[in-house]
BAFI-3210 file (N, C-alpha, C; in Angstrom, 3 decimals, decimal comma, padded with zeros to 6 digits):
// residues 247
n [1|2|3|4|5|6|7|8|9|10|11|12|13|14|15|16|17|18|19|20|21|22|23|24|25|26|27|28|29|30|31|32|33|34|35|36|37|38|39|40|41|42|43|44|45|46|47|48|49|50|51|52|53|54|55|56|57|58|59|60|61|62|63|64|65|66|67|68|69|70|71|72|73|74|75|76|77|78|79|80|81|82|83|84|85|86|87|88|89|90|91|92|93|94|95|96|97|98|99|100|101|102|103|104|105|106|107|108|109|110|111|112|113|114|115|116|117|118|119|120|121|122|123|124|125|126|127|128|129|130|131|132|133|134|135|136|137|138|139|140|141|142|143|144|145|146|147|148|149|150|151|152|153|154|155|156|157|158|159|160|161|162|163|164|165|166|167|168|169|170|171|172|173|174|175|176|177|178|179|180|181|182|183|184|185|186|187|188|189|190|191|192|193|194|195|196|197|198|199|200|201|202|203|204|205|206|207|208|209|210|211|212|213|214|215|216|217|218|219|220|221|222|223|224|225|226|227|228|229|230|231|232|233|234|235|236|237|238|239|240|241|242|243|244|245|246|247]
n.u [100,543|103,908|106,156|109,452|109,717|110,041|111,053|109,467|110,851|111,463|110,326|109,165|107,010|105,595|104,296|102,153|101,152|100,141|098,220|096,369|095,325|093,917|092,646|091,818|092,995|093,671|096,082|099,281|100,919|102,984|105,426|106,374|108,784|110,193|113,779|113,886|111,992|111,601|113,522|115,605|115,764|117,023|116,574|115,220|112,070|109,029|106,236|102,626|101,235|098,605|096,773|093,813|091,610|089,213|088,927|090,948|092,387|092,901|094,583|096,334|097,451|098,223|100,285|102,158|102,322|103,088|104,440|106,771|106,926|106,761|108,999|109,946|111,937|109,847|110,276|112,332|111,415|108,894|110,021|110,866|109,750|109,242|109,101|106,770|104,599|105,199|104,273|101,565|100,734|101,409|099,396|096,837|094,112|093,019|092,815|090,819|088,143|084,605|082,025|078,939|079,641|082,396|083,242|085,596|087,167|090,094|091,390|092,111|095,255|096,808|095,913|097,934|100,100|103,081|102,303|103,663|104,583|101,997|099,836|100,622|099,783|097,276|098,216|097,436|098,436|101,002|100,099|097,991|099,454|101,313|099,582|098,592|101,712|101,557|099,280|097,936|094,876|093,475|093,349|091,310|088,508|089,476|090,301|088,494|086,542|084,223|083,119|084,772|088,265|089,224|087,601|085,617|086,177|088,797|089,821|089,565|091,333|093,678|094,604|095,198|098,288|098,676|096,345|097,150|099,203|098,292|098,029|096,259|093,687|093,311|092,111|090,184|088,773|087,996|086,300|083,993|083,285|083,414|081,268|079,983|080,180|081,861|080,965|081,716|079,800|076,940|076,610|078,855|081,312|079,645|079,462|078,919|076,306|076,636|073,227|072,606|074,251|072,782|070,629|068,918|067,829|069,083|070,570|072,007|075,602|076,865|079,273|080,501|082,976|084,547|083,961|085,092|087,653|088,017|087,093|089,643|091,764|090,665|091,097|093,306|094,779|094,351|094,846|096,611|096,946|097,909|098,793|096,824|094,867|092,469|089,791|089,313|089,845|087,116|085,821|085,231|084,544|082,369|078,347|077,658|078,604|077,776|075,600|077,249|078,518|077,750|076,972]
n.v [255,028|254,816|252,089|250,492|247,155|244,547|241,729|239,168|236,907|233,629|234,320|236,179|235,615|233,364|234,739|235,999|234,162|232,989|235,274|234,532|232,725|232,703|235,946|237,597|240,361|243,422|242,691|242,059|244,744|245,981|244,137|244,658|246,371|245,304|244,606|242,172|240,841|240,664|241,374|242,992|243,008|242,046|244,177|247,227|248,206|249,851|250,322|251,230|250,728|251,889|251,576|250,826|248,633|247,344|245,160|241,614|241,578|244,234|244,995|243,419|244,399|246,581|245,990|244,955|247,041|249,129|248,832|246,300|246,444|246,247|244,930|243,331|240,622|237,176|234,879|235,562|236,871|235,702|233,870|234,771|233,718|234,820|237,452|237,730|237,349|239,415|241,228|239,942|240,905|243,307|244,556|243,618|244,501|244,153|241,854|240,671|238,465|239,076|238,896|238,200|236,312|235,480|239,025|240,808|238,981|236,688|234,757|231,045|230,351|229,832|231,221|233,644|233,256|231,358|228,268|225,908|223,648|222,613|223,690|226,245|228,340|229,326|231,907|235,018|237,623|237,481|235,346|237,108|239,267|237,784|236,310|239,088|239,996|237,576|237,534|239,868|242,179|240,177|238,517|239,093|237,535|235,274|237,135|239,146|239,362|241,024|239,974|238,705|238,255|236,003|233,677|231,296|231,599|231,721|229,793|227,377|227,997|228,988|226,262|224,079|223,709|223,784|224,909|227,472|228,668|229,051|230,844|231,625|229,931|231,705|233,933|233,009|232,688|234,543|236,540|234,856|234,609|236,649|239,493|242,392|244,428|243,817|241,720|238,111|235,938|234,581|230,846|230,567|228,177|226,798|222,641|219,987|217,679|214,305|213,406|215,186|214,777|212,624|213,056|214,228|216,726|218,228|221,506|222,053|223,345|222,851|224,532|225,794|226,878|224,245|222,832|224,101|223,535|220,666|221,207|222,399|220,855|218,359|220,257|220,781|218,227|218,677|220,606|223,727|225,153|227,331|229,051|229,913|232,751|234,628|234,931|233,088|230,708|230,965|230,875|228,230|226,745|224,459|224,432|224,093|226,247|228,716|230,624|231,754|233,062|235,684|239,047]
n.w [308,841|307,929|307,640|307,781|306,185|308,189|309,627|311,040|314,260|315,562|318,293|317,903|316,042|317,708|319,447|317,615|317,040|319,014|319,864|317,630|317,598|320,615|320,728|322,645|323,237|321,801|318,838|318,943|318,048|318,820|318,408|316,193|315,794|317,266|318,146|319,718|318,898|315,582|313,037|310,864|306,989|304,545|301,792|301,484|302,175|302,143|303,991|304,815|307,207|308,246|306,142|304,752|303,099|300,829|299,826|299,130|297,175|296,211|298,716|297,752|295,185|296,247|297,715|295,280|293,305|295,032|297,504|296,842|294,070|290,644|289,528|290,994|292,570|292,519|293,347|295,039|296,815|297,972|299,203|301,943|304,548|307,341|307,107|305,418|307,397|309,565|307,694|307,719|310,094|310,495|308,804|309,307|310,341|307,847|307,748|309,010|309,914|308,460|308,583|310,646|312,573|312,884|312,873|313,264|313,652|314,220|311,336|310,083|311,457|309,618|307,340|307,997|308,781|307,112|306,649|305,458|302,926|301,930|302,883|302,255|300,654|301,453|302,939|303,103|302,469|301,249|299,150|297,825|297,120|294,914|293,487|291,973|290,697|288,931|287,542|287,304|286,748|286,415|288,649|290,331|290,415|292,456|295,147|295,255|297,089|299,403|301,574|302,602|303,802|302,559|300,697|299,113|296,448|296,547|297,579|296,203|294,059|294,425|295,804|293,838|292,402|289,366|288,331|289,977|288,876|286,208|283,357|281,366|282,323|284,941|282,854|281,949|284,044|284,984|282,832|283,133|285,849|287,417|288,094|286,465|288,478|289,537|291,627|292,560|290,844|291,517|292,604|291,224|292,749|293,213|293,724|291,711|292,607|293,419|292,682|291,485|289,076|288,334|287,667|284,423|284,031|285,729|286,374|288,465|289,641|287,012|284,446|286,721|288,520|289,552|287,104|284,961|285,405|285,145|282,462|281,266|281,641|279,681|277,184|276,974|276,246|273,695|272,526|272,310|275,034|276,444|274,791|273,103|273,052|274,732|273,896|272,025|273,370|274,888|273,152|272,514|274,780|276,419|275,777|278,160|279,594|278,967|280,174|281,880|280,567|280,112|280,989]
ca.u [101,896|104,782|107,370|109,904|109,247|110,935|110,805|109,036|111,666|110,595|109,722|107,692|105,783|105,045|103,321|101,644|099,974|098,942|097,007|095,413|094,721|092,572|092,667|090,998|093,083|094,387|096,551|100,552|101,701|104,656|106,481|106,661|109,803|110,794|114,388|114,000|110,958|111,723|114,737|115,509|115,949|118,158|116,451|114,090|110,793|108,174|104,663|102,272|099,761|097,507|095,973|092,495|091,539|087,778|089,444|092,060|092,349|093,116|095,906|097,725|097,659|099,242|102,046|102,609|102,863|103,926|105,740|107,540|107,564|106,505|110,587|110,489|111,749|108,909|111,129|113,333|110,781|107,737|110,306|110,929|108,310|109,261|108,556|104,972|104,681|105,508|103,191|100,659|100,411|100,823|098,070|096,123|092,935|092,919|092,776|090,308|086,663|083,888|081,313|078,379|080,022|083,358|083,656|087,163|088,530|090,597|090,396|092,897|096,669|098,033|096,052|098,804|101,803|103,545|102,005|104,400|104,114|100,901|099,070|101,419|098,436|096,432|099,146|096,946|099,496|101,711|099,201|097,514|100,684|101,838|098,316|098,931|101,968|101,623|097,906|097,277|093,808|092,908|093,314|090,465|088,261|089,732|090,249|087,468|085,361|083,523|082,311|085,635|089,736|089,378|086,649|085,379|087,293|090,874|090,662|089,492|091,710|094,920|095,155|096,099|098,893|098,076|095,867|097,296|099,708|098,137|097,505|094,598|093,026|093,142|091,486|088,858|087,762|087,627|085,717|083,252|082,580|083,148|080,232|080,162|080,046|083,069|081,370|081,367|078,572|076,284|076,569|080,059|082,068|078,755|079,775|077,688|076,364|076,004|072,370|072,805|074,468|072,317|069,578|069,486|067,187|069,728|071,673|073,053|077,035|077,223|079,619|081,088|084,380|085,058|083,840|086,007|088,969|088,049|087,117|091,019|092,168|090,247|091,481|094,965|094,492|093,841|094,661|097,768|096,036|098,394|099,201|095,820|094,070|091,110|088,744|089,492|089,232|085,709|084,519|084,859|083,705|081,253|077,509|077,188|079,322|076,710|075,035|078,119|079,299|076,702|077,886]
ca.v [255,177|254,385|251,484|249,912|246,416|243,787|240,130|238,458|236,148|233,047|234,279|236,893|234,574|232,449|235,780|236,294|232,684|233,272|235,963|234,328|231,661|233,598|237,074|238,576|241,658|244,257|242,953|242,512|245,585|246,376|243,496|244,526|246,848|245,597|243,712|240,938|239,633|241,125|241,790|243,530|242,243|242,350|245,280|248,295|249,001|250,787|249,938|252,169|249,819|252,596|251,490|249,911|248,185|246,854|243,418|241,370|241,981|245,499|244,996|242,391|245,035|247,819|245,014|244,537|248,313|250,382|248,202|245,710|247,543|245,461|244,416|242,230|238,598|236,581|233,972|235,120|237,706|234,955|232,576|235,359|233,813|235,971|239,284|237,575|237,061|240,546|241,715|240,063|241,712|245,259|244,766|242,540|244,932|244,085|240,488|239,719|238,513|240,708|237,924|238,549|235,690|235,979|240,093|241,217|238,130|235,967|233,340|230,241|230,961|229,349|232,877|234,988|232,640|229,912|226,817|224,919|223,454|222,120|224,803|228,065|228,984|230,154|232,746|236,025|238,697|236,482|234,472|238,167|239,544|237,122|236,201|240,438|239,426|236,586|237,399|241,376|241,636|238,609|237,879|239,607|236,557|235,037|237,456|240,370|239,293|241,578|239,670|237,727|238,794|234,452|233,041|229,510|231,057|231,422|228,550|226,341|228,695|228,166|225,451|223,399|224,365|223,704|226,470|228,442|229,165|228,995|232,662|231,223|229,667|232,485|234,916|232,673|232,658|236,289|236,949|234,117|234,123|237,889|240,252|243,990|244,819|243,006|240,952|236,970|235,700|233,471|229,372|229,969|227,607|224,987|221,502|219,204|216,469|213,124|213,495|216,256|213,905|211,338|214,141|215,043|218,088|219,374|222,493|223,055|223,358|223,082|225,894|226,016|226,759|223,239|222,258|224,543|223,037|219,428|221,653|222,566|219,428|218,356|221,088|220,137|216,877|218,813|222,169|224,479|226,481|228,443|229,925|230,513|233,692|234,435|234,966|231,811|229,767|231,013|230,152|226,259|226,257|223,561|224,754|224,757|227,777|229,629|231,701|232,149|234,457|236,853|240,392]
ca.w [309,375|306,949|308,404|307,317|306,423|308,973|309,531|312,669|314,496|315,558|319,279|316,852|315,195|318,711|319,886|316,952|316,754|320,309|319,466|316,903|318,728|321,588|320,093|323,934|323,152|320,642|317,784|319,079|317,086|319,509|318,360|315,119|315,371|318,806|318,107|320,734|318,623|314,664|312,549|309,374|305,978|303,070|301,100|302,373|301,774|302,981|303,987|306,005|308,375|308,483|304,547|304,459|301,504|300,541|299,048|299,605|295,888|296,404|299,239|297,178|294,429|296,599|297,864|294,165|293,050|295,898|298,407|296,129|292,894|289,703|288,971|292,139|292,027|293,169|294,240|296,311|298,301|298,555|300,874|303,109|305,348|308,494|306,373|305,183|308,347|309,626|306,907|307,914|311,530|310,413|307,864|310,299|310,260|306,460|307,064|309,804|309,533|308,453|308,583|311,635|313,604|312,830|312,531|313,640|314,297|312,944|310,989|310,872|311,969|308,530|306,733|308,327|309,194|306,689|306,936|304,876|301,397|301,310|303,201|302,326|299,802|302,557|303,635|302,454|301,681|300,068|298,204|297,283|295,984|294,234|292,293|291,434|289,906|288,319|286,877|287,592|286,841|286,660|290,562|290,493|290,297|293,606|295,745|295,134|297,592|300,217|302,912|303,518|303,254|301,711|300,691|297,870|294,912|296,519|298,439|294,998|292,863|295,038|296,557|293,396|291,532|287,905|288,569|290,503|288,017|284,659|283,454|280,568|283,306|285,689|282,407|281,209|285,312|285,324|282,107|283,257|286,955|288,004|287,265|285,850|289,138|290,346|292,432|292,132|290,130|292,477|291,997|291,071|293,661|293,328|293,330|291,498|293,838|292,200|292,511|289,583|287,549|287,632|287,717|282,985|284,031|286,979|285,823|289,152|289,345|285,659|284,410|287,624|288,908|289,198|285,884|284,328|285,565|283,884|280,932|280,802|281,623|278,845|275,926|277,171|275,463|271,769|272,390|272,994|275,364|276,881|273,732|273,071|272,859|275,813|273,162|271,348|274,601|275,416|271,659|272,620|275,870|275,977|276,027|279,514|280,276|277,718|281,091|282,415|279,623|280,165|282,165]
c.u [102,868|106,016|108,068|109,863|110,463|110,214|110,696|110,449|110,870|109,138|108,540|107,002|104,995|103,753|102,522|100,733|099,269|098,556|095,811|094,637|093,393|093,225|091,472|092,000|093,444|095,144|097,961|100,941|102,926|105,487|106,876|108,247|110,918|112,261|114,319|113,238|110,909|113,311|114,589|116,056|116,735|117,699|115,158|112,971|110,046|106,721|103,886|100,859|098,775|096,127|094,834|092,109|089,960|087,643|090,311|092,897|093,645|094,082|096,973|097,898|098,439|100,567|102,578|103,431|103,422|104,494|106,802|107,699|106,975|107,773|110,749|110,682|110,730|109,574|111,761|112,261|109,318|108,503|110,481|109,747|108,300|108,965|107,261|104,362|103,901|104,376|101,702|099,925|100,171|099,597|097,086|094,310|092,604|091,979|091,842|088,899|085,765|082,265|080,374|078,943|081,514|084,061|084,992|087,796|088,955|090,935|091,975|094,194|097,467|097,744|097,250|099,968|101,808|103,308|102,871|104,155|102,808|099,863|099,564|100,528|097,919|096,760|098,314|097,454|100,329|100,792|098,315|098,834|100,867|100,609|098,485|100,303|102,350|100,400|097,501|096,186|093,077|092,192|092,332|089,052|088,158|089,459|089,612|086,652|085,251|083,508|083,333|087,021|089,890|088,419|086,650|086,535|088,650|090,783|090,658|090,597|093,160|095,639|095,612|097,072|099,076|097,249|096,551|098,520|099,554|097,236|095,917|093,673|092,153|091,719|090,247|087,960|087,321|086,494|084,283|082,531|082,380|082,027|080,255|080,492|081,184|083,063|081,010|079,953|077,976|076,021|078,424|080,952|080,850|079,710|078,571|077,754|076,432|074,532|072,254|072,912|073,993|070,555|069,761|068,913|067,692|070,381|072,902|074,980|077,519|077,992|080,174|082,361|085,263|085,133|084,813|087,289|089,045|088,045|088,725|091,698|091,602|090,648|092,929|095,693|094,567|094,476|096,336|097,255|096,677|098,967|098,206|095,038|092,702|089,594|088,052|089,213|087,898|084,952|084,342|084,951|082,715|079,636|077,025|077,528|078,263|076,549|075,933|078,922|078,779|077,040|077,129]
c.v [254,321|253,707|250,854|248,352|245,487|242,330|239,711|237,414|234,734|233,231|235,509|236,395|233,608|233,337|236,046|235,328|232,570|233,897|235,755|233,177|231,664|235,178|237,695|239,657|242,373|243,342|243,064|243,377|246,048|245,520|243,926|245,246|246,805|244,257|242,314|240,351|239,816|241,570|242,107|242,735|242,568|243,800|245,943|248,642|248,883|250,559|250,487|250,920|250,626|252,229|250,302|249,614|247,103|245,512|243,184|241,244|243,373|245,543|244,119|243,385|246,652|247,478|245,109|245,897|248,984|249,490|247,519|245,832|245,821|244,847|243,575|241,211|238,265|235,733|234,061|236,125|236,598|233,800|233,677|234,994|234,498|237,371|238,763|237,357|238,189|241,203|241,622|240,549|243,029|245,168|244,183|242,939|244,871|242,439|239,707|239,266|239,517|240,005|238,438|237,940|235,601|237,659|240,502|240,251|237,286|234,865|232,566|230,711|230,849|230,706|233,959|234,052|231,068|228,792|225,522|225,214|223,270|223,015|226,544|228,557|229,688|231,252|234,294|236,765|238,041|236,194|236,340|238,994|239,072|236,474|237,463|240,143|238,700|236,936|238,840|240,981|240,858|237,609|238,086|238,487|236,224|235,357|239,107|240,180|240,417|241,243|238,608|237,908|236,748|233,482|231,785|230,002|231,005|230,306|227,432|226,872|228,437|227,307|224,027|224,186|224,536|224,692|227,308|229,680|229,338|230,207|232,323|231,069|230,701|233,889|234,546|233,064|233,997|236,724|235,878|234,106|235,716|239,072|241,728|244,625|244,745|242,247|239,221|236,601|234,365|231,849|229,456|228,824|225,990|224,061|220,944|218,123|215,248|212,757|214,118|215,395|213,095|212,126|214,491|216,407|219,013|219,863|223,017|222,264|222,781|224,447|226,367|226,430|225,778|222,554|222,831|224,107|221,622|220,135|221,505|221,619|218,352|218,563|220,701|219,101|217,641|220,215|222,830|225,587|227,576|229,424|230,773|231,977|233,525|233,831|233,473|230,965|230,360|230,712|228,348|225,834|225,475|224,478|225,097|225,837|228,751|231,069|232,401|233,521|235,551|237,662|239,393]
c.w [308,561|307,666|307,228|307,043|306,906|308,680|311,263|312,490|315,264|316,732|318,804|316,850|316,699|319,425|319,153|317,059|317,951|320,372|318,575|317,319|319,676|321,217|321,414|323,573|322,004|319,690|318,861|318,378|317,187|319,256|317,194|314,833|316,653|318,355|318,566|319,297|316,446|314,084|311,160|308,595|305,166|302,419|301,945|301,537|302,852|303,322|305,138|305,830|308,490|307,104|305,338|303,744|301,388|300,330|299,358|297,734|295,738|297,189|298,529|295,663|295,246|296,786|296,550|294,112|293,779|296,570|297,589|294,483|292,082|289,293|290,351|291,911|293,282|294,026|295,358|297,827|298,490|299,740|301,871|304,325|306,739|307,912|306,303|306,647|309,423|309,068|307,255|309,503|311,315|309,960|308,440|310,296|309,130|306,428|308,197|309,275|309,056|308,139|310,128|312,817|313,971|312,798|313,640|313,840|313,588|312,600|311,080|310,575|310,215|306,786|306,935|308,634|308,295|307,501|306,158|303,752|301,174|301,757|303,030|301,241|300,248|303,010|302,719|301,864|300,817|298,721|297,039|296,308|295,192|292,917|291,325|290,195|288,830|287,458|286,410|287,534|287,191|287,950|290,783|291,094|291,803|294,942|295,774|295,992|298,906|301,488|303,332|302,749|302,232|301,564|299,494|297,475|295,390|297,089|297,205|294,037|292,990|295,368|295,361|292,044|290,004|287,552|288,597|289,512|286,236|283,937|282,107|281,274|283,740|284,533|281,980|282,427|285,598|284,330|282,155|284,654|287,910|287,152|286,610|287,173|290,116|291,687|291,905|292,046|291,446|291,782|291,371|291,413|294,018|293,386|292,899|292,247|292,449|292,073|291,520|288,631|287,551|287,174|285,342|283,363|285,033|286,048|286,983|288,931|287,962|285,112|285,205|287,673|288,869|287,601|285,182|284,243|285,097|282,989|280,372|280,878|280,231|277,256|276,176|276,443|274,021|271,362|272,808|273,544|275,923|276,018|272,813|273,497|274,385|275,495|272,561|272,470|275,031|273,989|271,971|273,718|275,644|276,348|277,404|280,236|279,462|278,929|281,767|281,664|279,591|281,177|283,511]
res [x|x|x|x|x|x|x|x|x|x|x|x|x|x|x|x|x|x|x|x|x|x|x|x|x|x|x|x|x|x|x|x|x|x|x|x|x|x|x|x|x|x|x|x|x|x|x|x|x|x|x|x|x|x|x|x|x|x|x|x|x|x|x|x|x|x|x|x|x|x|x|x|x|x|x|x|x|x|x|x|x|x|x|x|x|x|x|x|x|x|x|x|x|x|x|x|x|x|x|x|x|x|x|x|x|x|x|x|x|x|x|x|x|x|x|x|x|x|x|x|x|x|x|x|x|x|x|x|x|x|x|x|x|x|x|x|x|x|x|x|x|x|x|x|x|x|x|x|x|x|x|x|x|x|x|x|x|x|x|x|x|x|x|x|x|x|x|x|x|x|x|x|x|x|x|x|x|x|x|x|x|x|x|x|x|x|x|x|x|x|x|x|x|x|x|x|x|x|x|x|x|x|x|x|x|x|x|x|x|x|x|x|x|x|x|x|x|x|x|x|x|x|x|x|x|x|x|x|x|x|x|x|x|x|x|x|x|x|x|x|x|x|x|x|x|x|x]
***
């Protein structure tokens, strides 16, 4: 069903978080175009709540292309946080659990409603759009996963911004941690304990997700990496990414 897209108001958003809160019934969907609790926005577009999408990959790639068109300013439509808001209620069956213990329900309030600065990462549609983009492809990485609308890599991939915005970054993690198959390679999101490192014969979380991000921190020091080539940044990866390069 194709709506127009609106903006929760705040007494919106109060109904919304008490559903997510104790979620005993349906999904508020009647607020979505009901004045009292929603109001319209500066420009019109269109978004039908009826779409189901396999990834949260895949819905932040329809926001991109069909709702907000590839010529969108990021800026000024990622503060709308009463539209992301909004968004994330229609799309709501996109974004719940799908986990045995969690299945349909949903997970914490600051996934679907601005949490501020330091938690507005978490905000799914947003955060999925805007990886689209900023990265296309690439997002891929993050938010491809299966068995959860947010799982390790967005929450490690997002939540600092040196990342979150550094498009080398984002391509080395794609051509390294996602498989032929497009799904994340297993041991990705390891941490190494400090038993590892004092361990010479541990391999685990070597090559990791984390490691990678000293790696770049690292080449930063010697390197102009953002001007760098993909290719060229995976030739001087250090040895331990070796297995990682493999489909």
């Amino acid at each position: 069903m194709m709506r127009v897209v609106r903006a929760l108001n705040d007494e919106g958003i109060a109904i919304f978080r008490g559903w997510l809160l104790q979620p005993a019934t349906e999904p508020p969907l009647a607020i979505l175009d009901d004045p009292r609790f929603s109001e319209e926005i500066a420009h019109e577009y269109r978004i039908d709540g009826a779409r189901r999408f396999d990834t949260t990959f895949d819905l932040g790639r329809y926001l991109h292309d069909e709702v907000f068109g590839p010529g969108a300013d990021r800026i000024e439509i990622r503060a709308l946080t009463g539209m992301w808001t909004w968004i994330s209620l229609v799309m709501i069956h996109n974004l719940l659990g799908r986990t045995r213990k969690k299945k349909g329900l949903p997970l914490d309030p600051a996934h679907y409603i601005d949490a501020g600065a330091r938690l507005g990462y978490r905000l799914i549609c947003r955060t999925a759009w805007e990886l689209v983009w900023l990265h296309g492809d690439s997002a891929r990485v993050a938010i491809s996963s299966r068995q959860s609308p947010w799982g390790d890599v967005a929450e490690q991939m997002t939540s600092r911004q040196e990342i979150y915005m550094h498009p080398s970054f984002w391509a080395v993690s794609n051509r390294l941690y996602l498989s032929n198959s497009g799904d994340i390679k297993p041991g990705t999101t390891t941490q190494r304990s400090r038993e590892d490192r004092r361990n010479p014969k541990s391999r685990s979380g070597l090559g990791g997700l984390r490691r990678l991000a000293m790696s770049f921190r690292q080449f930063e020091r010697t390197y102009l990496v953002r001007e760098m080539a993909v290719d060229q940044l995976m030739e001087i990866l250090p040895p331990e990414y070796g297995r990682w390069k493999q489909p």
